[in-house]
N, CA, C and O of each residue as an XYZ file, in Angstrom:
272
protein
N    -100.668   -130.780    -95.049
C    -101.098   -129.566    -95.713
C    -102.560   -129.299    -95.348
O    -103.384   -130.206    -95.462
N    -102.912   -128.072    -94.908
C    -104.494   -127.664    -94.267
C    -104.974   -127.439    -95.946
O    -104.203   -127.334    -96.900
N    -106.348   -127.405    -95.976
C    -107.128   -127.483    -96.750
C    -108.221   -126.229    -96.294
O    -108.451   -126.041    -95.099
N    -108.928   -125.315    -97.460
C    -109.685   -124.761    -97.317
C    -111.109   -124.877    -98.018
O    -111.149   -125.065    -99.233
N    -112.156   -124.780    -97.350
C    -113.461   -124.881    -98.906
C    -113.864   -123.602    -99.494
O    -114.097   -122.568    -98.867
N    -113.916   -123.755   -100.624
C    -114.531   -122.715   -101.297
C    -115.187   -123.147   -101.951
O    -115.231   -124.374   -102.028
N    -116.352   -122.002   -103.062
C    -117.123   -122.106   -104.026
C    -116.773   -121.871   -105.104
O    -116.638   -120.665   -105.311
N    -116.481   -122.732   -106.203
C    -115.835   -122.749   -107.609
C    -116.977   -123.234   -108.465
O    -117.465   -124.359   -108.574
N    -117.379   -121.679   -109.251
C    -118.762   -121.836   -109.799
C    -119.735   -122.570   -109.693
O    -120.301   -123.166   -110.609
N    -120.079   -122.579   -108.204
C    -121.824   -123.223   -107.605
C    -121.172   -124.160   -107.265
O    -122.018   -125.051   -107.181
N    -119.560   -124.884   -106.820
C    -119.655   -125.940   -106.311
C    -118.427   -125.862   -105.288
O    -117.347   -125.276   -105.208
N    -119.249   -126.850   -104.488
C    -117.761   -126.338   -103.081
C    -117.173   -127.537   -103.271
O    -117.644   -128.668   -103.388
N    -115.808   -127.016   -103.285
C    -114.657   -127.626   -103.339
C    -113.370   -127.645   -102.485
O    -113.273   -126.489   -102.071
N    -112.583   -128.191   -102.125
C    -111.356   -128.323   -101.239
C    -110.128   -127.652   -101.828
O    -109.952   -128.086   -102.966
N    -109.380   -126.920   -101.543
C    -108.197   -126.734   -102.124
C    -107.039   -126.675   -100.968
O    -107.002   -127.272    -99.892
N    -106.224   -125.873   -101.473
C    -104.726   -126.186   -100.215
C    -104.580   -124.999    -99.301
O    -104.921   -124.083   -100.050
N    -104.343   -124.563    -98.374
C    -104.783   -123.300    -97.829
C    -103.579   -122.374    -98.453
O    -102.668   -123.159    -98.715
N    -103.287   -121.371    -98.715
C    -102.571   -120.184    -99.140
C    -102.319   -120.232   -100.004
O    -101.394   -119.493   -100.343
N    -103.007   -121.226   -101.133
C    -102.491   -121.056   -102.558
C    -103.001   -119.451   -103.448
O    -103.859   -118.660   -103.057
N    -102.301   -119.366   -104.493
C    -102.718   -117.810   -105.201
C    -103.864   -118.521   -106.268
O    -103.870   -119.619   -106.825
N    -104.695   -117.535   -106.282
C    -105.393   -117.719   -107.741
C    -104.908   -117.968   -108.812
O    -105.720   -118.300   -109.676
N    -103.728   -117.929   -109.132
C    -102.952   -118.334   -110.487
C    -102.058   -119.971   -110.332
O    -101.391   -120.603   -111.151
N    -102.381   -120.209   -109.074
C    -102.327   -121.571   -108.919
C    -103.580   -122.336   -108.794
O    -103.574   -123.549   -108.999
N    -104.455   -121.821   -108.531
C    -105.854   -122.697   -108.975
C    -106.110   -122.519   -110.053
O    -106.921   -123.373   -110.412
N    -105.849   -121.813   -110.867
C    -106.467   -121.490   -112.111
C    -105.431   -122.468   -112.862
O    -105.857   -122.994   -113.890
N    -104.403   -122.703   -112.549
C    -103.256   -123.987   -113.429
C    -103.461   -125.061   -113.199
O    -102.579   -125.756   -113.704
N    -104.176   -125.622   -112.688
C    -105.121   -126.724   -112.222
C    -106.196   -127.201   -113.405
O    -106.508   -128.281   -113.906
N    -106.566   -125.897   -113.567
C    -107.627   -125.835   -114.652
C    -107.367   -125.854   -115.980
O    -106.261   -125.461   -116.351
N    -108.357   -126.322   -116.966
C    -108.047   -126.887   -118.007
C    -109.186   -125.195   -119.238
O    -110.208   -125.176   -119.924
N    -108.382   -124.415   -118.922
C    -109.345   -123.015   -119.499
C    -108.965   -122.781   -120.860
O    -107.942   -123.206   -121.397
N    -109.935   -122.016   -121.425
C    -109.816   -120.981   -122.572
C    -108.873   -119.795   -122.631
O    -108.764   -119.030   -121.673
N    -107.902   -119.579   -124.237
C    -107.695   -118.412   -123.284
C    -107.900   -116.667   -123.192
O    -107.333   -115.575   -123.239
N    -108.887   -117.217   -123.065
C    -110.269   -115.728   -122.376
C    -110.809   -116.272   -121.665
O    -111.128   -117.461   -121.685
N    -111.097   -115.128   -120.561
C    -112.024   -115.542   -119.398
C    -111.732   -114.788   -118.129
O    -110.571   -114.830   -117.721
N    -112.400   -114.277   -117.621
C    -112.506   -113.589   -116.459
C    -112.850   -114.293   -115.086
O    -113.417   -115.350   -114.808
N    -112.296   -113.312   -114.362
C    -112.774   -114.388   -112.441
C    -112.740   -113.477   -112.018
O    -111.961   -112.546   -112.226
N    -114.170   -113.627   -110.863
C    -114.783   -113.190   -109.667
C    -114.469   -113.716   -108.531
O    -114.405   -114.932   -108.349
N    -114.185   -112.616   -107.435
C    -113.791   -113.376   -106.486
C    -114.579   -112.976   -105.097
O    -114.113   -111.903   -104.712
N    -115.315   -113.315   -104.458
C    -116.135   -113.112   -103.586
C    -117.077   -111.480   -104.463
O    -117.463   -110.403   -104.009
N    -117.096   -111.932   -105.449
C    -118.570   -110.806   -106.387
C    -117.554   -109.293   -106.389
O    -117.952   -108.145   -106.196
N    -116.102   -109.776   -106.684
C    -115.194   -108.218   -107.427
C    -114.437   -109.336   -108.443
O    -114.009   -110.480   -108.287
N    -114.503   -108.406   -109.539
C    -113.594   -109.009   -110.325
C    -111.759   -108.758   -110.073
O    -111.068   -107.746   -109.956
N    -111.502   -110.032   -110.068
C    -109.764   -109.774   -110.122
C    -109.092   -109.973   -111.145
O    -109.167   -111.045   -111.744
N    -108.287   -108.954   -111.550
C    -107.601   -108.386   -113.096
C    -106.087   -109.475   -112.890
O    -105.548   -109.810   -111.835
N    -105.700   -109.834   -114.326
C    -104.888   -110.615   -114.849
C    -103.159   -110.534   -114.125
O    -102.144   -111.203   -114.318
N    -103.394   -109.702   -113.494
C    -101.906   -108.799   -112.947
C    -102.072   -109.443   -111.800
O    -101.039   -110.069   -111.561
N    -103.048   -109.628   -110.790
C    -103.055   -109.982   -109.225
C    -103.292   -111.216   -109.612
O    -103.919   -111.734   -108.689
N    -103.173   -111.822   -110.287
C    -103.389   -113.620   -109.925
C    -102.503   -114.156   -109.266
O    -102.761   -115.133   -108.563
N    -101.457   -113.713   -109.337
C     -99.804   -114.398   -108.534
C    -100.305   -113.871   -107.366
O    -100.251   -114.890   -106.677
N    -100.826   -112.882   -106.517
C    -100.844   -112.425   -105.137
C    -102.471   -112.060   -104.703
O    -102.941   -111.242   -103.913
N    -103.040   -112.994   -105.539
C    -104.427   -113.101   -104.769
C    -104.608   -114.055   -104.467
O    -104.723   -114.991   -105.258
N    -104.735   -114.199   -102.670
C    -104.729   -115.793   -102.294
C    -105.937   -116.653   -101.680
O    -106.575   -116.315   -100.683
N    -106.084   -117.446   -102.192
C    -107.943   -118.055   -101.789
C    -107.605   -118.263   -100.487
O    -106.430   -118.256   -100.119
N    -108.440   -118.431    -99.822
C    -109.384   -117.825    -98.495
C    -110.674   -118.738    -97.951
O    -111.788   -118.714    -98.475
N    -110.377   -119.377    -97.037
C    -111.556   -120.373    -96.255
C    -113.254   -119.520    -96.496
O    -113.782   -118.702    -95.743
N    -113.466   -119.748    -97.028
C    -115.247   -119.421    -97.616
C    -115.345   -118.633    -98.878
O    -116.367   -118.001    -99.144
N    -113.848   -118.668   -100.004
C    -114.247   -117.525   -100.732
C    -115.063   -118.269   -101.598
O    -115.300   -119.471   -101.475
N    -115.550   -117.414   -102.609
C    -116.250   -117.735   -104.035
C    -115.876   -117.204   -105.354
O    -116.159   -116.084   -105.778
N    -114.934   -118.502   -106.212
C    -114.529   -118.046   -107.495
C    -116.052   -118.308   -108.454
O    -116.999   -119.087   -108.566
N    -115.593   -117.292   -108.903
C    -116.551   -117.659   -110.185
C    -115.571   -117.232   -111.525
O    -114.838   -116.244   -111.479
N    -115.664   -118.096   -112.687
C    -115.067   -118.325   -113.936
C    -115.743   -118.053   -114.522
O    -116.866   -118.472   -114.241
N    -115.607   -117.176   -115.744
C    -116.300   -117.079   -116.700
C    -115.924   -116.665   -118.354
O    -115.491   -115.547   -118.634
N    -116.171   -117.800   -119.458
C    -115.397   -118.221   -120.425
C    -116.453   -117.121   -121.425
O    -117.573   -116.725   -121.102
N    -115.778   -116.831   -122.567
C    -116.548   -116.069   -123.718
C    -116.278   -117.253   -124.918
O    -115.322   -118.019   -125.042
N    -117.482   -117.097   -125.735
C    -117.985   -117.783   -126.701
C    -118.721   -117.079   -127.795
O    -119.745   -116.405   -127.679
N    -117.976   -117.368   -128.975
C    -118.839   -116.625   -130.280
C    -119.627   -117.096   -130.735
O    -119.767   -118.308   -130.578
N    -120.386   -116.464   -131.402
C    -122.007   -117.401   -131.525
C    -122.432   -116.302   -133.320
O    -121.963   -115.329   -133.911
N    -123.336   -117.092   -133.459
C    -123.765   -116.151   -134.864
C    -125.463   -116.531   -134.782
O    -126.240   -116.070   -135.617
């Protein structure tokens, strides 16, 4: 299986080449709220099955938190 690197919030990491964003993201241990960036556009909850990471992309995650 080829391997690609990307940037997963400030850190480069290895993953599998043609996987979808909704398979990296099941990997992950998330909230459930939270938004992702994907090379600096946000990608909406509907394209995660057919958005597929990409040799240099950059996810960025980002969790919401209530505060007082």
């Amino acid at each position: 299986m080829a391997m690609v690197q990307i940037t997963l919030n400030g850190i480069r990491k290895e993953v599998a080449e043609n996987i979808t964003l909704k398979d990296l993201l099941s990997q992950m241990d998330l909230p459930k709220f939270f938004v992702v960036e994907k090379n600096m556009k946000i990608v909406y909850k509907e394209n995660f099955e057919t958005e597929l990471i990409k040799n240099g992309d950059s996810i960025e995650i980002a969790t919401f938190c209530g505060g007082g």
